[in-house]
C-alpha positions in Angstrom: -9.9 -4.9 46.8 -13.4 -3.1 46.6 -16.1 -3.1 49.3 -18.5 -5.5 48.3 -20.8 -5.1 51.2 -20.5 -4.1 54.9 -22.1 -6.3 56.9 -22.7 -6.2 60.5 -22.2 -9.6 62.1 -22.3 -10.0 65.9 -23.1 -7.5 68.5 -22.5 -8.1 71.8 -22.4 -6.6 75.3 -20.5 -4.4 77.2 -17.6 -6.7 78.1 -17.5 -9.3 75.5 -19.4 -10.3 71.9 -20.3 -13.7 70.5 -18.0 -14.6 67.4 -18.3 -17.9 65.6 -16.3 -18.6 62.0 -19.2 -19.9 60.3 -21.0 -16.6 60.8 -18.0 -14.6 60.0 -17.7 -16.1 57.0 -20.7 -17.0 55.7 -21.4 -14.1 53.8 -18.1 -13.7 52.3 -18.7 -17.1 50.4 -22.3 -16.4 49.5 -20.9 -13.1 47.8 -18.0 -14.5 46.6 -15.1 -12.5 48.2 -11.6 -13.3 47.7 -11.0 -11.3 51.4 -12.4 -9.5 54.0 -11.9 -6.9 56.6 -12.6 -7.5 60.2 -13.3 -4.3 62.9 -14.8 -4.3 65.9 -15.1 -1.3 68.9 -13.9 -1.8 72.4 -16.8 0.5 74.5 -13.9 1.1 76.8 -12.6 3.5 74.4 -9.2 1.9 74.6 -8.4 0.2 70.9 -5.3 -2.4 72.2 -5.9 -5.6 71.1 -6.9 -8.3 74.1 -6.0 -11.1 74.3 -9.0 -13.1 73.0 -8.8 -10.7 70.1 -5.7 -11.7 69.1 -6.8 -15.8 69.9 -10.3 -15.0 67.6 -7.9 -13.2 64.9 -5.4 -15.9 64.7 -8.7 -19.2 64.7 -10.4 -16.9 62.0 -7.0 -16.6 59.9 -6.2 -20.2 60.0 -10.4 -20.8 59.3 -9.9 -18.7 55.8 -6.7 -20.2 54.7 -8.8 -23.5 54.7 -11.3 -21.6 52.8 -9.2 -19.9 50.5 -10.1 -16.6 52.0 -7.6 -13.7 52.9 -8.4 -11.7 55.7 -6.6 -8.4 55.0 -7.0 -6.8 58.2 -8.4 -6.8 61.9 -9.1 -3.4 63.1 -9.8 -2.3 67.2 -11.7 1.3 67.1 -12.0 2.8 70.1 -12.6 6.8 70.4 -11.5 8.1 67.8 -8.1 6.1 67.7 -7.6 2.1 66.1 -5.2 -0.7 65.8 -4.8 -3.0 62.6 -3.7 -6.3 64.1 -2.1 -6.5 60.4 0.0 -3.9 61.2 0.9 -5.6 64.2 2.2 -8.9 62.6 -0.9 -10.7 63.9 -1.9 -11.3 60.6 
């Protein structure tokens, strides 16, 4: 568990962001990394967990077990507050 790089992977717009597996997990395998961390902000400010954020958590989490891949966390930020969808059970 030591940050091998932090990589920015999709940015998106004000109401919704562009997320695909193979982009998400592309550099983990070139590195190799046993797991990863996923975060993203909500602009809103708010850092609850929609409901494609949960769907996108759960496709990438059954994605990395078929890679062998952990993903240790999911984590909302939003002004100055988060939410780790691990913490949550989503994970």
């Amino acid at each position: 568990n030591v940050l091998l790089r932090d990589l920015s992977i999709s940015e998106g717009t004000l109401s919704t962001s562009l997320v695909h597996p193979r982009e998400v997990f592309r550099p983990a395998i070139l590195e190799p990394a046993a797991s990863i961390v996923l975060l993203h902000n909500h602009p809103s400010g708010d850092p609850t967990p929609s409901r494609e954020d949960v769907r996108l958590t759960r496709q990438l989490a059954e994605c990395a077990r078929l890679l062998d891949l952990r993903i240790n966390d999911h984590v909302v930020i939003g002004r100055g507050r988060y939410v780790s969808l691990a913490e949550r059970g989503i994970l």
